[in-house]
C-alpha positions as YAML, in Angstrom:
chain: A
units: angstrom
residues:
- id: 1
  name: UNK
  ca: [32.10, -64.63, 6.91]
- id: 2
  name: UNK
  ca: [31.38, -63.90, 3.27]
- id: 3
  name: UNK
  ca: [28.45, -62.91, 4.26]
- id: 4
  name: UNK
  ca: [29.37, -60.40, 6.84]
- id: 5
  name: UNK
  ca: [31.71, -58.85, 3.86]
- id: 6
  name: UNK
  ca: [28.93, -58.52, 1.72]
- id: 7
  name: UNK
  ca: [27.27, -56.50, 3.84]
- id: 8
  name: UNK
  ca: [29.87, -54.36, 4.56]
- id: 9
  name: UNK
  ca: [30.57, -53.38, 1.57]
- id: 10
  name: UNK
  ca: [26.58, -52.77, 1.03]
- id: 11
  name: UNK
  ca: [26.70, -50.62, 3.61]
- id: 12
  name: UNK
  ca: [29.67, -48.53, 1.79]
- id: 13
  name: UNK
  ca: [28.62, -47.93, -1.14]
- id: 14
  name: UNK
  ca: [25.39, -46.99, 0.47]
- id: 15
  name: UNK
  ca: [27.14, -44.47, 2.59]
- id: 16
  name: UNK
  ca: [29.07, -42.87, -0.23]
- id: 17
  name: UNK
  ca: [26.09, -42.78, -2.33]
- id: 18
  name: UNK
  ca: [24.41, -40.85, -0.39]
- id: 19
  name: UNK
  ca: [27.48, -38.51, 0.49]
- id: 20
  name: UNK
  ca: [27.69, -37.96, -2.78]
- id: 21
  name: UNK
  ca: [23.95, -36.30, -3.05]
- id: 22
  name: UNK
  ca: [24.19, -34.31, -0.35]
- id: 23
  name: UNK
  ca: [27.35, -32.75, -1.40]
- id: 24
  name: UNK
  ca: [25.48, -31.86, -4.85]
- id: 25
  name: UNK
  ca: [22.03, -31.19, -3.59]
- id: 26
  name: UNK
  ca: [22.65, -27.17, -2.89]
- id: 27
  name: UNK
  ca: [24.58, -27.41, -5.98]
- id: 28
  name: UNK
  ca: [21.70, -25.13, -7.88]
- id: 29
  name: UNK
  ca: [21.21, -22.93, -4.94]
- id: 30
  name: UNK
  ca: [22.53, -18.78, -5.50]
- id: 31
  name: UNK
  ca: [24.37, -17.29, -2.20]
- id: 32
  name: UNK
  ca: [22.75, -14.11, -1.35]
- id: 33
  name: UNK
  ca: [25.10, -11.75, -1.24]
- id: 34
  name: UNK
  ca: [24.67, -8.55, 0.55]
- id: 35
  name: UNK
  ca: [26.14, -6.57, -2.38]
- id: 36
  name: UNK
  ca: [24.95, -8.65, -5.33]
- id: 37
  name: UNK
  ca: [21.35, -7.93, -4.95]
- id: 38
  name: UNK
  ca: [20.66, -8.85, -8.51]
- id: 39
  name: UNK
  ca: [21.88, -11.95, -8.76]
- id: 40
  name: UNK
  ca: [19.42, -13.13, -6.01]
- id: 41
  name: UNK
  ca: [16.74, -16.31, -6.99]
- id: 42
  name: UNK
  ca: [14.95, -18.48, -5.67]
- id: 43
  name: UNK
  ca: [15.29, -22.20, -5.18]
- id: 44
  name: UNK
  ca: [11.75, -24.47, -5.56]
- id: 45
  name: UNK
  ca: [11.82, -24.78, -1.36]
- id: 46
  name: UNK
  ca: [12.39, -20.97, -1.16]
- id: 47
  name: UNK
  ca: [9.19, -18.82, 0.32]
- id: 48
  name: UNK
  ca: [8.31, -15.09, -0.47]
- id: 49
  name: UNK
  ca: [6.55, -13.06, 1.19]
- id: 50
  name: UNK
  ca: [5.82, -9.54, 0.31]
- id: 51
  name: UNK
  ca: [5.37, -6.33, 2.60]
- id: 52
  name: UNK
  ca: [4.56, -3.12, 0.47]
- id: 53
  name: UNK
  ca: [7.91, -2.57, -1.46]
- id: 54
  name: UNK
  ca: [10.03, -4.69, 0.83]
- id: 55
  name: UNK
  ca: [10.27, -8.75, -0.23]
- id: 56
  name: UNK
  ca: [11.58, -11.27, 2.61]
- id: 57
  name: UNK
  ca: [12.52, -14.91, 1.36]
- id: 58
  name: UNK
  ca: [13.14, -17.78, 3.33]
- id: 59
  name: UNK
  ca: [14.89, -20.50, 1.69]
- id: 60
  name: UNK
  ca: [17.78, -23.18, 2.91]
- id: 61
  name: UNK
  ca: [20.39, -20.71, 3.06]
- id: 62
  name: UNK
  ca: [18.49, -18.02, 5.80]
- id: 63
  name: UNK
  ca: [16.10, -15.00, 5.48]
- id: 64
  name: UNK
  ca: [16.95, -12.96, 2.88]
- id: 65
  name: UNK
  ca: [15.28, -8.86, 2.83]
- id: 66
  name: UNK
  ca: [15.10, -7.26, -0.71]
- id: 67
  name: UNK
  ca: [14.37, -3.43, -0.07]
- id: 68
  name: UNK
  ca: [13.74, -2.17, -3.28]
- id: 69
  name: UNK
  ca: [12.23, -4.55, -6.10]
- id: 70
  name: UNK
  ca: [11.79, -0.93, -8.38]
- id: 71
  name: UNK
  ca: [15.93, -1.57, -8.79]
- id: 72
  name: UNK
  ca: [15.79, -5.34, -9.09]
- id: 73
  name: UNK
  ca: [16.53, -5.41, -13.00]
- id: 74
  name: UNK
  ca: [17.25, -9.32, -13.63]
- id: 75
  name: UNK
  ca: [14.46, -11.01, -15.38]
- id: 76
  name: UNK
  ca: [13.79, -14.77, -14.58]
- id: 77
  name: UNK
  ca: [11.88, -17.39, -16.79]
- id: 78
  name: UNK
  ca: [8.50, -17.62, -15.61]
- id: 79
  name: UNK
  ca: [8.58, -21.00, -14.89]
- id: 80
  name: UNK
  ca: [11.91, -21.13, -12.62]
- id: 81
  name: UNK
  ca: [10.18, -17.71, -11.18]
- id: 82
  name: UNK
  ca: [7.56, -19.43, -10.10]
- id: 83
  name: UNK
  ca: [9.01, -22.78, -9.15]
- id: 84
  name: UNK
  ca: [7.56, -24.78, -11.67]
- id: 85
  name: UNK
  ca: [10.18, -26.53, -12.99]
- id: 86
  name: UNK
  ca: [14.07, -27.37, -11.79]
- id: 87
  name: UNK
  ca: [15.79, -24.84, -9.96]
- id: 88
  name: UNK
  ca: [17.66, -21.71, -10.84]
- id: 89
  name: UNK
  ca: [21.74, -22.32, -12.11]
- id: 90
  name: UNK
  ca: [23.60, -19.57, -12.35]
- id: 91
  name: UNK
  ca: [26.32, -19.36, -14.70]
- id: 92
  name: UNK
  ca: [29.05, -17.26, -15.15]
- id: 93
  name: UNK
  ca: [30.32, -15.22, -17.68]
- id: 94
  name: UNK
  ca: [34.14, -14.31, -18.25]
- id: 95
  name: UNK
  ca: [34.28, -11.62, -15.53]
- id: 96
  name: UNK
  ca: [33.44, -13.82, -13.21]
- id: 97
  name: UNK
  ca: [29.94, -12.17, -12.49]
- id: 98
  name: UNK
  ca: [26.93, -14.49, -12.30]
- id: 99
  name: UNK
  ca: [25.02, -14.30, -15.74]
- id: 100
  name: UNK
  ca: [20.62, -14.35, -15.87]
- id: 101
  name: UNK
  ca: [20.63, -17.75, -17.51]
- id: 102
  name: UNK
  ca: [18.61, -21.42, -17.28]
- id: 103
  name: UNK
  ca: [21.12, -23.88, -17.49]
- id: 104
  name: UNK
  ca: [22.52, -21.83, -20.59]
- id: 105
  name: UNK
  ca: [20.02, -21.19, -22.34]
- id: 106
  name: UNK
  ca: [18.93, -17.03, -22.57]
- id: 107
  name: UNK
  ca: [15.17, -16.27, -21.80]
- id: 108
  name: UNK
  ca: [13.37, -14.83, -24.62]
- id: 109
  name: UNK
  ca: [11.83, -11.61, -24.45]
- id: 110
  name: UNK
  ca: [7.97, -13.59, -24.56]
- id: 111
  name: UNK
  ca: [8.69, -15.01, -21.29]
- id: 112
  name: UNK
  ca: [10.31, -12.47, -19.05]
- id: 113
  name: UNK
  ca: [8.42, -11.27, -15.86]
- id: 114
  name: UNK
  ca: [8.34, -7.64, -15.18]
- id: 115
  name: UNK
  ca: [8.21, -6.13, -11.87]
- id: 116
  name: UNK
  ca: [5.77, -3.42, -11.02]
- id: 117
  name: UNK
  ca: [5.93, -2.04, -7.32]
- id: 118
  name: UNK
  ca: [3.56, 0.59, -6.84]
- id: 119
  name: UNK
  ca: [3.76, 3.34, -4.12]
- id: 120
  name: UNK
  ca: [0.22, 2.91, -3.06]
- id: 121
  name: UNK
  ca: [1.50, 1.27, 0.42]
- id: 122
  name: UNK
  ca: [1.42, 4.55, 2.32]
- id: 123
  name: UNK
  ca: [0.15, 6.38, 5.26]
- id: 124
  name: UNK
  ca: [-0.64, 10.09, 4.37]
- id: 125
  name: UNK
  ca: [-1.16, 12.98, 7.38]
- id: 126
  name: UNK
  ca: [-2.08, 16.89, 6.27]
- id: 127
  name: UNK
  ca: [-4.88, 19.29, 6.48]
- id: 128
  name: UNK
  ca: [-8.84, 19.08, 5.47]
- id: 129
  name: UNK
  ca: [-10.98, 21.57, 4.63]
- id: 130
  name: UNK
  ca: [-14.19, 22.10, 2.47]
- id: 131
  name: UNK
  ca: [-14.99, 23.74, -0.98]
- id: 132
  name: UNK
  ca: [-18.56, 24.97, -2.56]
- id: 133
  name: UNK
  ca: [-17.78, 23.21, -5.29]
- id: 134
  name: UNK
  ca: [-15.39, 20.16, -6.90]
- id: 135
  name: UNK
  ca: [-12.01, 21.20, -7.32]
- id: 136
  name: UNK
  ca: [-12.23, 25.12, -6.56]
- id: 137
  name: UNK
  ca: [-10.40, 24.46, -3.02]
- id: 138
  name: UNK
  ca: [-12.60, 27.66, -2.08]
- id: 139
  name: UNK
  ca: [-15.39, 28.35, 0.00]
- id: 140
  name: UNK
  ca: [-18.02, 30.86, -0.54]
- id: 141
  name: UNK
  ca: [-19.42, 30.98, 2.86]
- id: 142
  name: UNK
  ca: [-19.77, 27.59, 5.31]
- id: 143
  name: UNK
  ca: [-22.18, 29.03, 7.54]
- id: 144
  name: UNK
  ca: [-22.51, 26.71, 10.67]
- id: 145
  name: UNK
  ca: [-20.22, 24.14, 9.13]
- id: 146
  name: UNK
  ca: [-17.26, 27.25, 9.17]
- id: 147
  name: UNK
  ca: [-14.11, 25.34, 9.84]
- id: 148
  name: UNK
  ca: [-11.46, 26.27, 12.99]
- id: 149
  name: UNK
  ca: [-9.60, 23.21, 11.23]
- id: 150
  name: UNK
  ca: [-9.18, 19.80, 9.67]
- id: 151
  name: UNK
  ca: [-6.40, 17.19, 9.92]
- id: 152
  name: UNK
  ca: [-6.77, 14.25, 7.58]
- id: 153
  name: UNK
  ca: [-4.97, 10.84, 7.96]
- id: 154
  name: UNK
  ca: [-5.20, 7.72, 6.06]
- id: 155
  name: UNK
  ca: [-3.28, 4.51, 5.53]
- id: 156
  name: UNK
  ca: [-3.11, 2.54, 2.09]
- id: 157
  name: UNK
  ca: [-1.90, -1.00, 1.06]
- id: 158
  name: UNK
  ca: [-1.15, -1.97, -2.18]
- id: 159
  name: UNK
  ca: [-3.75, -4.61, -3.33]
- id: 160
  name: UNK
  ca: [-2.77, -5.09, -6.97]
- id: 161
  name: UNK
  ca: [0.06, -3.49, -9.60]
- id: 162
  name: UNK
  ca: [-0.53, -4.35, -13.96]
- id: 163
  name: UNK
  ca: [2.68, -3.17, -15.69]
- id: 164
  name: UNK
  ca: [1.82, -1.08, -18.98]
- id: 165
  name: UNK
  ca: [5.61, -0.08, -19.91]
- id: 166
  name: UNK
  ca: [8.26, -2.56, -17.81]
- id: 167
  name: UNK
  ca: [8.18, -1.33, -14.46]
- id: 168
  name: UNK
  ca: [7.90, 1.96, -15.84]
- id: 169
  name: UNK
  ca: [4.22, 2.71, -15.94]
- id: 170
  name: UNK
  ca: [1.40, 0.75, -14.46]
- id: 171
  name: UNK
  ca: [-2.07, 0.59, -12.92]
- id: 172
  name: UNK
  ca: [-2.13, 0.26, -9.08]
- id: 173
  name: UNK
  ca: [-5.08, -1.02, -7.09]
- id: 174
  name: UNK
  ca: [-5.20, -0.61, -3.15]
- id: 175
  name: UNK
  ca: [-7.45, -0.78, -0.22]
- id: 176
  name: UNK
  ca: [-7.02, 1.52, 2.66]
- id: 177
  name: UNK
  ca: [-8.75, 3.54, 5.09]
- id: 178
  name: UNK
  ca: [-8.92, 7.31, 6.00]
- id: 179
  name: UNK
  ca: [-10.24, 9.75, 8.73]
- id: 180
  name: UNK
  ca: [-11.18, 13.08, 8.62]
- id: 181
  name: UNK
  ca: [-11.03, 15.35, 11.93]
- id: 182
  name: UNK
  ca: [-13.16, 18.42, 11.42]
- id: 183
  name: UNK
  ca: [-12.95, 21.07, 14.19]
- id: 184
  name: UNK
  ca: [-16.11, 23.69, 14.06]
- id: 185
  name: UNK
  ca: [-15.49, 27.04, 14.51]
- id: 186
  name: UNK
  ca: [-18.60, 27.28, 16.42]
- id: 187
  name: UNK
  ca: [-16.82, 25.99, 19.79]
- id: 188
  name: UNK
  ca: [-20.89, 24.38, 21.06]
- id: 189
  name: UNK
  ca: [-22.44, 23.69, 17.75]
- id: 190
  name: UNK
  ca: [-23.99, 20.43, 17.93]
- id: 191
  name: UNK
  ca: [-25.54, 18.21, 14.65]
- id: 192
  name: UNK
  ca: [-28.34, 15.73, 14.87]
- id: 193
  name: UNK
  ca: [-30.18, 14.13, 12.52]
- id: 194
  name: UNK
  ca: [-34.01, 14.84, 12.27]
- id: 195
  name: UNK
  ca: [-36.68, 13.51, 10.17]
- id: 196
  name: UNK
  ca: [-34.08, 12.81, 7.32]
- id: 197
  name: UNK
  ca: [-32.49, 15.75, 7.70]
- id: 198
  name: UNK
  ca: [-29.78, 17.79, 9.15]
- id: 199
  name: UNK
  ca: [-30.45, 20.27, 11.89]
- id: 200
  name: UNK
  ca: [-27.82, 22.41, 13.99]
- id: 201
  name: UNK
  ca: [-27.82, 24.33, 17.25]
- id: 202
  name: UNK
  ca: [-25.74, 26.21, 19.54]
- id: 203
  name: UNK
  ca: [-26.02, 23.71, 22.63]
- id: 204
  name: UNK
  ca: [-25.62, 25.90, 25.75]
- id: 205
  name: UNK
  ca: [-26.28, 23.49, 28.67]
- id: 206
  name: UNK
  ca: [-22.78, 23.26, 29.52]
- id: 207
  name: UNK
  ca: [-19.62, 24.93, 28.95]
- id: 208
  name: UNK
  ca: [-18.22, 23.37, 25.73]
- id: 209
  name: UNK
  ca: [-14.77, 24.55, 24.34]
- id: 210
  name: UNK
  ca: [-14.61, 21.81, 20.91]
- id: 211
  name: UNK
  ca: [-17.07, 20.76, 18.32]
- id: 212
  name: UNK
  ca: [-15.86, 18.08, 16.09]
- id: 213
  name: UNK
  ca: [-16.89, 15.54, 13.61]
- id: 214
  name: UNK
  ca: [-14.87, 12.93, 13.00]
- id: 215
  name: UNK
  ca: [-15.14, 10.95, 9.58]
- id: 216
  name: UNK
  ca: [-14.22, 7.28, 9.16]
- id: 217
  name: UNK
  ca: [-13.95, 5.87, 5.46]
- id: 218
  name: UNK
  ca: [-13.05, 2.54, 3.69]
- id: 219
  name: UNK
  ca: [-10.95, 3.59, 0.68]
- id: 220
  name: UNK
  ca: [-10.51, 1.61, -2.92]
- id: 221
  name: UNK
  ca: [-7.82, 3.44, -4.87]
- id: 222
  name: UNK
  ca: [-6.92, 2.99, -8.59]
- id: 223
  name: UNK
  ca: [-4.67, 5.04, -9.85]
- id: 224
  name: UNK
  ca: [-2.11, 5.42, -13.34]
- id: 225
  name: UNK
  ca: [1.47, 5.51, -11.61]
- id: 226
  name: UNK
  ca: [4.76, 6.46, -13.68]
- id: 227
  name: UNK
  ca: [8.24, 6.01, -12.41]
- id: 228
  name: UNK
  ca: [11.39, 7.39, -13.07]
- id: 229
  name: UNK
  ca: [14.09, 6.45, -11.56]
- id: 230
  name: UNK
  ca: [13.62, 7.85, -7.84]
- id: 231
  name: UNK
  ca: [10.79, 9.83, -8.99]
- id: 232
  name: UNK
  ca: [7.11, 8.76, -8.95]
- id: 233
  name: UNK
  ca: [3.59, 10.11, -10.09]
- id: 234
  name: UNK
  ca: [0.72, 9.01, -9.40]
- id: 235
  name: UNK
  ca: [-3.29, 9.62, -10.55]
- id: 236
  name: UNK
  ca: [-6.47, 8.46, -10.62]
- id: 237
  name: UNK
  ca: [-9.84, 8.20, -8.23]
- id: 238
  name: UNK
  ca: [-10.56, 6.96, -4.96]
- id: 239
  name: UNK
  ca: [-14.23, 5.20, -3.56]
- id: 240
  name: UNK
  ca: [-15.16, 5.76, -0.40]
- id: 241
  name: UNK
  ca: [-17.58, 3.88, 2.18]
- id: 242
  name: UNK
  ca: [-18.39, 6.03, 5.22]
- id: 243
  name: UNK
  ca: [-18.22, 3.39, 7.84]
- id: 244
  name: UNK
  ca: [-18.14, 5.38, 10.99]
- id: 245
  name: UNK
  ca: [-19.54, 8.82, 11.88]
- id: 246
  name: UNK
  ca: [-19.53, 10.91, 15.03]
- id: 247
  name: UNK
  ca: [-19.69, 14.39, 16.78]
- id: 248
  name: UNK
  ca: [-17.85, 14.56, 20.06]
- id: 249
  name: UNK
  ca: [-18.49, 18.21, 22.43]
- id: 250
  name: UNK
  ca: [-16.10, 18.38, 24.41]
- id: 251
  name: UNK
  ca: [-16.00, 20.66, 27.85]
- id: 252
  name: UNK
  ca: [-13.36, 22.70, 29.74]
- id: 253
  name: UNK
  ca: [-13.03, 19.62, 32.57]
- id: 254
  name: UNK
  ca: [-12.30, 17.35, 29.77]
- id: 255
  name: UNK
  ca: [-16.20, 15.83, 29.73]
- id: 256
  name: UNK
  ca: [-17.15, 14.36, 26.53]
- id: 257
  name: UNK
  ca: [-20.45, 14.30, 24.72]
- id: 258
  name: UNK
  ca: [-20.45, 12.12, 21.51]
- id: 259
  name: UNK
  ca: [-23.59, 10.66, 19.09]
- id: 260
  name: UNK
  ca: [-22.85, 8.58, 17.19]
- id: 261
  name: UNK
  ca: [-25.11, 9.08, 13.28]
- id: 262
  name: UNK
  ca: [-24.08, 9.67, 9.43]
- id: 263
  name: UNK
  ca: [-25.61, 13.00, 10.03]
- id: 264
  name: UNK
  ca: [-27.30, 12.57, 6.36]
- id: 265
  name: UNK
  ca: [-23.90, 12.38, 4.85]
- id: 266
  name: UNK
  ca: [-23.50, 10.01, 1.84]
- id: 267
  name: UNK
  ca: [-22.63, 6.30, 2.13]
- id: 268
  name: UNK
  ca: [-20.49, 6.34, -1.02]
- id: 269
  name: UNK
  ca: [-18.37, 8.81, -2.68]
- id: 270
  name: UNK
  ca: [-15.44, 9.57, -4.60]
- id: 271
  name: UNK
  ca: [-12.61, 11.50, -4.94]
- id: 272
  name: UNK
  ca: [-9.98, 12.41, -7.18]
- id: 273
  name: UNK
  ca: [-6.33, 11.92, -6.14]
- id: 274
  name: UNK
  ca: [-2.67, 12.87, -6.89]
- id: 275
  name: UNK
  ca: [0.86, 12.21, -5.70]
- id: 276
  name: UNK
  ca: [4.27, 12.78, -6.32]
- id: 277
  name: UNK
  ca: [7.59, 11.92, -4.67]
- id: 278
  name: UNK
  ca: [10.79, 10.95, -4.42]
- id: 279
  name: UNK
  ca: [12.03, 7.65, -2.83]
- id: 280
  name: UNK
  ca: [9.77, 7.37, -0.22]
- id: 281
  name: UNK
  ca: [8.89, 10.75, 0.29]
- id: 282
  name: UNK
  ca: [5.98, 12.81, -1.75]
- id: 283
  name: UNK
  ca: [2.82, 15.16, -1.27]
- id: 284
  name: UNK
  ca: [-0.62, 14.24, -2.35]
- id: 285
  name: UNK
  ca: [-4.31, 15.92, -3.05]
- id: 286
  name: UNK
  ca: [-7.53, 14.50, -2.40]
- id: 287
  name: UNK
  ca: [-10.50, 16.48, -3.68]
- id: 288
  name: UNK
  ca: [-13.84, 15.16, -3.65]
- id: 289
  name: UNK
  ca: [-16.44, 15.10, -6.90]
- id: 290
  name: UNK
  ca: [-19.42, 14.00, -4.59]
- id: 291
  name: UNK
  ca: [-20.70, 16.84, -1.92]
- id: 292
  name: UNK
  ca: [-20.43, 15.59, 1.50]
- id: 293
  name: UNK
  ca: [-24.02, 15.18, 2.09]
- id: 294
  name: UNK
  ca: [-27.10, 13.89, 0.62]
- id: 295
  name: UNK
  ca: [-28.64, 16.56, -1.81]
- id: 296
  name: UNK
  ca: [-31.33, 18.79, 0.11]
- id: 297
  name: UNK
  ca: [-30.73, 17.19, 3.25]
- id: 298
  name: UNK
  ca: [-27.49, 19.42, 4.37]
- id: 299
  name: UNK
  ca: [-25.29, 22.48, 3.41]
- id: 300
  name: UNK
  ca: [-23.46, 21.51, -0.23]
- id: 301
  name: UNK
  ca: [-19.79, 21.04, 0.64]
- id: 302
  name: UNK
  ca: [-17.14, 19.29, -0.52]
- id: 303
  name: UNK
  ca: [-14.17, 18.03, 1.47]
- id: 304
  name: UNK
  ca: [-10.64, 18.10, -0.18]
- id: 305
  name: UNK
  ca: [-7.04, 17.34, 1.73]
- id: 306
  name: UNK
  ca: [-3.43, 18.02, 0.89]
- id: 307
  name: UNK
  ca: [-0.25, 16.83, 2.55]
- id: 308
  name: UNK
  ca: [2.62, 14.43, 2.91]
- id: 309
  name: UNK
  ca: [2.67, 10.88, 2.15]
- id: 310
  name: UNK
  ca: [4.94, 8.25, 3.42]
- id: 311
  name: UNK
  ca: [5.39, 5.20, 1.40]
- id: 312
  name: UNK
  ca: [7.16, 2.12, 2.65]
...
C-alpha cells in the first residue's frame, strides 16, 4: 500500500514539473504583431529565409513576412541575432511598448548589426540601341547593322550587400542575366561567320520580312547604392559573359531560319550602369565601354539600353 502511495505521488510531482516547463518554455518568445513590425525577433528554433527585400520566418508561433527590412530600425546583439546564445526577452518600458533589450542590459554601439537591403533584385525591360563610341548614345552611320529596333530585358538578384554608412550607403553585388533583341532594318540581312570574321548579305532565296539577333548574357553587377528614405541611387559597372548568340530570318508564313554563332562578338565585356527610384519603382542606363565585337573582325559599335526597372 505504501508503496502504491509512493508512487503516486512520484507520478505528481512529475506531472506538475513538467506543467510547469511547458507553461514557461515560450516565455522568451515575441508575438508578431501585424502592426508592431519592429518589435519582431527571433527565437533560437526560428528559420529565415530571404527573397530579395522580402524576409519570411518560420518559428513556433507561424510564418511571419517582413516586407521591407530598409524600415526595420531595431538593432539586435549579434549573438541573440544570430542564435548563438539564449533567446531574445523583450522588456518593456513605462508606455507599455516593448523596449530593444537582452535581458536588460542595452547593446553597445560595437555590437549592433546593420541592415543593408540593396535594390539590385530587379527585372528591367526598355529599349537598345547602338553608339560609335562609349557613352555618346549616337551613331554616326551603322551601315548594315542600321537598327529598325531594340528591346532589352534582364533580371538581377541580389548576391551580396556591405553597409558603408548604416543602411544608408553600401556596396551591392548581384548576379543576373540579360537579353538583347536587335531588329535589322535590313528586313533579309543575314550574318555568318567566315574565316574569323564577320560577313553580311542580303539573303534573297525566300521572302523574309525580320532580321534579328538576339543576345544572351550572364551579368555580375557591383554597384555604390545610397538610400534615402523612399529614394534610391544606384552606380557602378556590370561584366558580361555572352552565353548564347543567334540570328533568326523570319518569313511572311511565319517560317523561321536561325544559326546559331557569336558572330565574332566578344566573350566578355562591360558596361557601365545607373539607377534611380522610388520604392520599387526607378529607370536605369546601361552603356557599354567594350565595342560589341572583336576589334577588326566587325563594324565598331557599342550597345547601350535605357528603361524601367522593377525591384522586388
Amino acid at each position: 500500500m505504501r508503496t502504491i502511495i509512493k508512487l503516486t505521488m512520484t507520478g505528481v510531482v512529475l506531472m506538475a514539473a513538467t506543467s510547469l516547463f511547458a507553461e514557461t518554455d515560450g516565455a522568451t518568445a515575441l508575438d508578431f504583431s501585424a502592426d508592431s513590425a519592429y518589435s519582431q525577433t527571433k527565437t533560437n528554433d526560428a528559420k529565415s529565409y530571404h527573397f530579395g527585400k522580402r524576409e519570411v520566418i518560420f518559428d513556433d508561433n507561424g510564418i511571419h513576412i517582413m516586407k521591407d527590412r530598409d524600415n526595420f530600425d531595431q538593432s539586435f546583439d549579434d549573438d541573440n541575432f544570430r542564435g548563438n546564445q539564449g533567446g531574445y526577452t523583450p522588456q518593456t518600458n513605462n508606455n507599455g511598448n516593448v523596449s530593444n533589450q537582452n535581458g536588460g542590459n542595452s547593446s553597445s554601439k560595437h555590437n549592433k548589426y546593420r541592415y543593408f537591403s540593396p535594390n539590385l533584385s530587379s527585372i528591367d525591360f526598355g529599349v537598345s540601341q547602338f553608339a560609335s563610341n562609349p557613352l555618346s548614345f549616337t551613331i554616326d552611320d551603322a551601315g548594315y547593322m542600321d537598327l529598325k529596333r531594340g528591346f532589352h530585358l534582364s533580371a538581377c538578384l541580389d548576391a551580396a550587400g556591405l553597409p558603408i554608412i548604416s543602411r544608408r550607403l553600401g556596396i551591392a553585388v548581384g548576379v543576373g542575366v540579360k537579353c538583347d533583341f536587335y531588329t535589322f532594318a535590313t528586313q533579309n540581312l543575314a550574318l555568318e561567320k567566315v574565316d574569323g570574321r564577320l560577313v553580311h548579305y542580303a539573303d534573297t532565296s525566300k521572302s523574309y520580312k525580320k532580321s534579328k539577333l538576339t543576345n544572351t548574357h550572364l551579368t555580375v553587377p557591383v554597384v555604390i547604392e545610397v538610400h534615402a528614405k523612399d529614394v534610391w541611387l544606384m552606380a557602378g559597372v556590370e561584366g558580361n559573359l555572352l552565353a548564347w548568340s543567334n540570328t533568326k530570318l523570319k518569313t511572311s508564313s511565319g517560317h523561321k531560319d536561325r544559326v546559331h554563332s557569336n558572330f565574332c562578338q566578344n566573350l566578355f565585356s562591360y558596361n557601365l550602369v545607373a539607377k534611380i527610384g522610388v520604392d520599387c519603382v526607378g529607370a536605369y542606363v546601361r552603356a557599354n565601354m567594350s565595342p560589341l565585337f572583336s576589334k577588326d573582325k566587325g563594324p565598331e559599335l557599342y550597345p547601350y539600353s535605357a528603361g524601367i526597372s522593377l525591384t522586388f
